[in-house]
Each structure stands twice: as structure tokens, then as C-alpha cells.
LUMFI-399203 format. One record per residue: residue number from 1; residue in three letters; x, y, z of N, C-alpha, C, O in turn. Coordinates in Angstrom, 2 decimals. Atoms other than C-alpha are relative to their C-alpha. Layout:
! residues N
PT | num | residuo | n_east | n_north | n_up | ca_east | ca_north | ca_up | c_east | c_north | c_up | o_east | o_north | o_up
PT | NUM | ALA | X | Y | Z | X | Y | Z | X | Y | Z | X | Y | Z
...
***
This chain:
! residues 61
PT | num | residuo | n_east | n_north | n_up | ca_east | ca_north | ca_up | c_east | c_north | c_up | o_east | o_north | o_up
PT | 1 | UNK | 0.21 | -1.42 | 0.14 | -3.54 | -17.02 | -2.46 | 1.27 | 0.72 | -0.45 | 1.18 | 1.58 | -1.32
PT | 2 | UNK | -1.18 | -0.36 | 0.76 | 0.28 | -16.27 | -3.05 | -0.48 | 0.08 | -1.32 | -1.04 | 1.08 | -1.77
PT | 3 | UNK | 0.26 | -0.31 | 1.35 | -0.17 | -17.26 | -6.57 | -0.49 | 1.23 | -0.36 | 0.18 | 1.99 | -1.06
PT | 4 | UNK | 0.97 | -0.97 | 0.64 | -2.98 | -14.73 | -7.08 | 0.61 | 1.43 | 0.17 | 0.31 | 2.23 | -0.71
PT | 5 | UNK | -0.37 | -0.94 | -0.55 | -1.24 | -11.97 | -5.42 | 1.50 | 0.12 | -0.81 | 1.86 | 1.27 | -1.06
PT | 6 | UNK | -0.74 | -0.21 | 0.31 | 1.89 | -12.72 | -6.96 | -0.48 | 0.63 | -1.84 | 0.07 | 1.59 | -2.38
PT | 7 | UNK | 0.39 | -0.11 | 1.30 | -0.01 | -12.76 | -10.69 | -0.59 | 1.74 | 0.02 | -0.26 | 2.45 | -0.93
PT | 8 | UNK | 0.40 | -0.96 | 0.21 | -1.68 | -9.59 | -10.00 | 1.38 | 1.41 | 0.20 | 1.08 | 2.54 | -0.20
PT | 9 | UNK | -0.66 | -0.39 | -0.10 | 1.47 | -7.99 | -9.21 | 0.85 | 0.51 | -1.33 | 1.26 | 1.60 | -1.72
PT | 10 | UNK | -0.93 | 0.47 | 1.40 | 3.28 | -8.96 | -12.31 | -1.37 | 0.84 | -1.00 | -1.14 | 2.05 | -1.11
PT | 11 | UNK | 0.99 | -0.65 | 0.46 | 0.10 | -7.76 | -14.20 | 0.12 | 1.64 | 0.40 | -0.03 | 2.06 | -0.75
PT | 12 | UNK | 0.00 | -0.98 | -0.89 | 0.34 | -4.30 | -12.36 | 1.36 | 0.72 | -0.44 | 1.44 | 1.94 | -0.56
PT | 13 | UNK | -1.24 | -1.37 | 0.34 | 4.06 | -3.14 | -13.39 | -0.49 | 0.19 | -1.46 | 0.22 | 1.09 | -1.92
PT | 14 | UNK | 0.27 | -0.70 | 1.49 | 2.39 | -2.68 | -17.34 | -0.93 | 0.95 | 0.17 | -1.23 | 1.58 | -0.84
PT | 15 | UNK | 1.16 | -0.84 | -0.11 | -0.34 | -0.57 | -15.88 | 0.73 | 1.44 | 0.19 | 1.95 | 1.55 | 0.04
PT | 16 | UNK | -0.78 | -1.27 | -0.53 | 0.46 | 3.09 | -14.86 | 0.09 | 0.12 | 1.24 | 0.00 | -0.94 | 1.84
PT | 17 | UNK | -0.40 | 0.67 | -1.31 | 1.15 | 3.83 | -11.45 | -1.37 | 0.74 | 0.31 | -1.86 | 1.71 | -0.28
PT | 18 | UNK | 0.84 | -0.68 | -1.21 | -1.64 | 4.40 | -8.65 | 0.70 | 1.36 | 0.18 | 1.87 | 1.58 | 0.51
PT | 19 | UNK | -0.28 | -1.54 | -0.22 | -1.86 | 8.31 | -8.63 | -0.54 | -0.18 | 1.55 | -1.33 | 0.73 | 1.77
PT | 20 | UNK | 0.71 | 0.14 | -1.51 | -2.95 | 7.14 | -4.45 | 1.05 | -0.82 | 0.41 | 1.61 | -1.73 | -0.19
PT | 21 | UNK | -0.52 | 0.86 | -0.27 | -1.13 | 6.10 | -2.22 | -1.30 | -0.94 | 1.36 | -2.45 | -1.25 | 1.06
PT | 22 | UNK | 1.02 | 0.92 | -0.86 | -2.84 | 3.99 | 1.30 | 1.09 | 0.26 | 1.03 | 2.32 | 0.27 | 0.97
PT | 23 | UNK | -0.57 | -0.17 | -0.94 | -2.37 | 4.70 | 4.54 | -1.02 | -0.45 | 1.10 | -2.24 | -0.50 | 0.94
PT | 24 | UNK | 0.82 | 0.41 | -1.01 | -3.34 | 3.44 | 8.09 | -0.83 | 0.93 | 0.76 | -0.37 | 2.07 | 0.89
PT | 25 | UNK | 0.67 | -0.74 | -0.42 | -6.16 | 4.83 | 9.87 | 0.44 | -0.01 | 1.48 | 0.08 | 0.95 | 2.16
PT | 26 | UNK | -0.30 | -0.17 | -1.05 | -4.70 | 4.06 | 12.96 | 1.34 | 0.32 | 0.48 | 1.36 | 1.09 | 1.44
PT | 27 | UNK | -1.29 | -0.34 | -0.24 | -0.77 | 4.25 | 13.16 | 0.73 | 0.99 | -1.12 | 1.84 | 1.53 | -1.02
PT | 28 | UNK | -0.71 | -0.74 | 0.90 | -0.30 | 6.05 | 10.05 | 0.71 | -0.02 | -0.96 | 1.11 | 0.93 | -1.63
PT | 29 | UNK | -1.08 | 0.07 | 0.72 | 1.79 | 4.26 | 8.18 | -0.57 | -0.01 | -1.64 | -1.74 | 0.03 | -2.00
PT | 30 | UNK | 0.50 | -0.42 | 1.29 | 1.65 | 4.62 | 4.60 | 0.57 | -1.53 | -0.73 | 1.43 | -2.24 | -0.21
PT | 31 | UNK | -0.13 | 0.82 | 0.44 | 1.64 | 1.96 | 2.10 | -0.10 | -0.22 | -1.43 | -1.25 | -0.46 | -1.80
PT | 32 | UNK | 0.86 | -0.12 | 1.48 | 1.66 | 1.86 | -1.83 | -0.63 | -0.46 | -1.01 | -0.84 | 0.05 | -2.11
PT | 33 | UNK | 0.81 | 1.05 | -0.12 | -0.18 | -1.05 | -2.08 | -1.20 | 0.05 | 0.01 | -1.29 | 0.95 | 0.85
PT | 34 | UNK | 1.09 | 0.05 | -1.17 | -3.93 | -1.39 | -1.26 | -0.03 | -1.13 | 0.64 | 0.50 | -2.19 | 0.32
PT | 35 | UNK | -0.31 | 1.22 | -0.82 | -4.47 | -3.41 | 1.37 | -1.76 | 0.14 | 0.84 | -2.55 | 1.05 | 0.56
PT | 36 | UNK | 0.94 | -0.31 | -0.83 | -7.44 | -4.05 | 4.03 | 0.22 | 0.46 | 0.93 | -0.30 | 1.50 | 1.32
PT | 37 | UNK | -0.41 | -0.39 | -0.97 | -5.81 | -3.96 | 6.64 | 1.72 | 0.43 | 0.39 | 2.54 | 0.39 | -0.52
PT | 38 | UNK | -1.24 | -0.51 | -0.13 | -2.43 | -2.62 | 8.57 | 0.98 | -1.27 | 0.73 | 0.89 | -1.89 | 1.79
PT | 39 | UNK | -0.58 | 1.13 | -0.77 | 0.17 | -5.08 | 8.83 | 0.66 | 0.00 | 1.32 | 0.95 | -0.96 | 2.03
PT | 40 | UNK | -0.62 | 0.13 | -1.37 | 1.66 | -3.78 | 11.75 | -0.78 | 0.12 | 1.32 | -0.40 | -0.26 | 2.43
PT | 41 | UNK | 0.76 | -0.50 | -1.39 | -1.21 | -2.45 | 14.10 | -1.19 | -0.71 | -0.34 | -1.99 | -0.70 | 0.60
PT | 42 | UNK | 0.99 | 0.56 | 0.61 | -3.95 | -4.55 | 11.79 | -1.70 | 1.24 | 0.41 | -2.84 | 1.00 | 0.82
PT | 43 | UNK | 0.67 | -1.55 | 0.39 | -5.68 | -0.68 | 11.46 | -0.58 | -0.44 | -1.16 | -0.36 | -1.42 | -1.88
PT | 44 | UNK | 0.82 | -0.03 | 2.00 | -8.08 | 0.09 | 8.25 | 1.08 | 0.85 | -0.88 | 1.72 | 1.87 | -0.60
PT | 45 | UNK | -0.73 | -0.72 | 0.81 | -6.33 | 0.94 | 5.52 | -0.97 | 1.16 | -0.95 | -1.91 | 0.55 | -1.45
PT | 46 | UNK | 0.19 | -0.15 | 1.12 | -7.49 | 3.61 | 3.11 | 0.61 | 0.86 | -0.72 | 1.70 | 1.34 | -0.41
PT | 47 | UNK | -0.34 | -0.69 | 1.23 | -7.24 | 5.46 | 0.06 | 0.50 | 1.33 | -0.15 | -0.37 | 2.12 | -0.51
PT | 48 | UNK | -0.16 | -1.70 | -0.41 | -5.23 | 9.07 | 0.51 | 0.30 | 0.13 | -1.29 | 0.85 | -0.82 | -1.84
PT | 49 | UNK | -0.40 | -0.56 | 0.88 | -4.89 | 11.26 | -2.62 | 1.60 | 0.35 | 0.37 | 2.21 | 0.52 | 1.43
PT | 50 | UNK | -1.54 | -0.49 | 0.52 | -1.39 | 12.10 | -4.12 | 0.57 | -1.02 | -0.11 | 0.06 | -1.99 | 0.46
PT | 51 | UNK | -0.99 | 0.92 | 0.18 | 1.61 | 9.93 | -5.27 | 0.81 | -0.87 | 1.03 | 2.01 | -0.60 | 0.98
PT | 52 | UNK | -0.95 | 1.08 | -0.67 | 3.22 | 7.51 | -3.13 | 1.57 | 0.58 | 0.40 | 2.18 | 0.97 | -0.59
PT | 53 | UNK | -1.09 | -0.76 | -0.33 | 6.46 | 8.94 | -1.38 | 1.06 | -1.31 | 0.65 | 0.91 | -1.77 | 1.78
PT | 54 | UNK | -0.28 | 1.50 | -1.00 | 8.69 | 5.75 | -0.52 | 0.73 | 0.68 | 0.75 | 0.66 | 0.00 | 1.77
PT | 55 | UNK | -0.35 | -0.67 | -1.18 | 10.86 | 8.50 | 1.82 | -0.93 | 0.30 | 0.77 | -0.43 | 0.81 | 1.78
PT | 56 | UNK | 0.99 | -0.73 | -1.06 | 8.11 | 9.50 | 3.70 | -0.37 | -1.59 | 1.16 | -0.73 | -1.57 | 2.33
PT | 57 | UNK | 0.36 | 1.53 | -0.66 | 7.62 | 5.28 | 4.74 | 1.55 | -0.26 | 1.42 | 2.68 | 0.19 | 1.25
PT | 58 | UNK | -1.03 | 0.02 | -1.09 | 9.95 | 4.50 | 8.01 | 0.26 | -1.83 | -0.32 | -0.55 | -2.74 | -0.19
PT | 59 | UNK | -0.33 | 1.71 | 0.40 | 11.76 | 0.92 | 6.90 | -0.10 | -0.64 | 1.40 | -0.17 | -1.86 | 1.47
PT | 60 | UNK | -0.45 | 0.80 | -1.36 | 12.10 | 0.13 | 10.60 | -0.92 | 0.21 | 0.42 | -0.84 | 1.44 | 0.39
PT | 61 | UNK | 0.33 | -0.33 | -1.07 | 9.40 | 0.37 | 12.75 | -0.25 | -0.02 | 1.05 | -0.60 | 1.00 | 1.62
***
């Protein structure tokens, strides 16, 4: 699954960017990724309007 994840990645910086970012439904954290779930609290992730803020993300938590 790496592979696939890494290929779609690489595919993904010629695109434009996600005008969305993703955030957890349960802890909050934001992510600019989609994802299913939250890697830290394994919360639902979804889909919030507006741009992706990587200050607004806490590197530590």
C-alpha cells in the first residue's frame, strides 16, 4: 500500500492544490491530506471548506 500512496502523492504535486482542507471530528486536528480516519485519536475525518493553514496545525501534540 506504501507504493500506492507514495505514487498518488507524486501524481498530486502537478494537480492544483485542494481548495479543503480535513479535519477531525473528534479532537480537531486538522490535516491537508484526506484521510479516513484520525491518526492520533482514530476520529472521522472530514472535508472542511477553505485552504489548508499549516500554522493553524500544532506539530507537537
Amino acid at each position: 500500500m506504501g507504493l500506492i500512496s507514495a505514487l498518488r502523492q507524486r501524481m498530486g504535486q502537478w494537480e492544483s492544490p485542494d481548495p479543503y482542507h480535513y479535519e477531525c471530528t473528534v479532537c480537531e486536528r486538522s490535516f491537508e491530506n484526506e484521510r479516513s480516519t484520525c491518526t492520533d485519536c482514530g476520529g472521522d475525518v472530514e472535508r472542511v471548506a477553505g485552504m489548508f493553514d499549516s500554522t493553524a496545525v500544532d506539530p507537537h501534540p
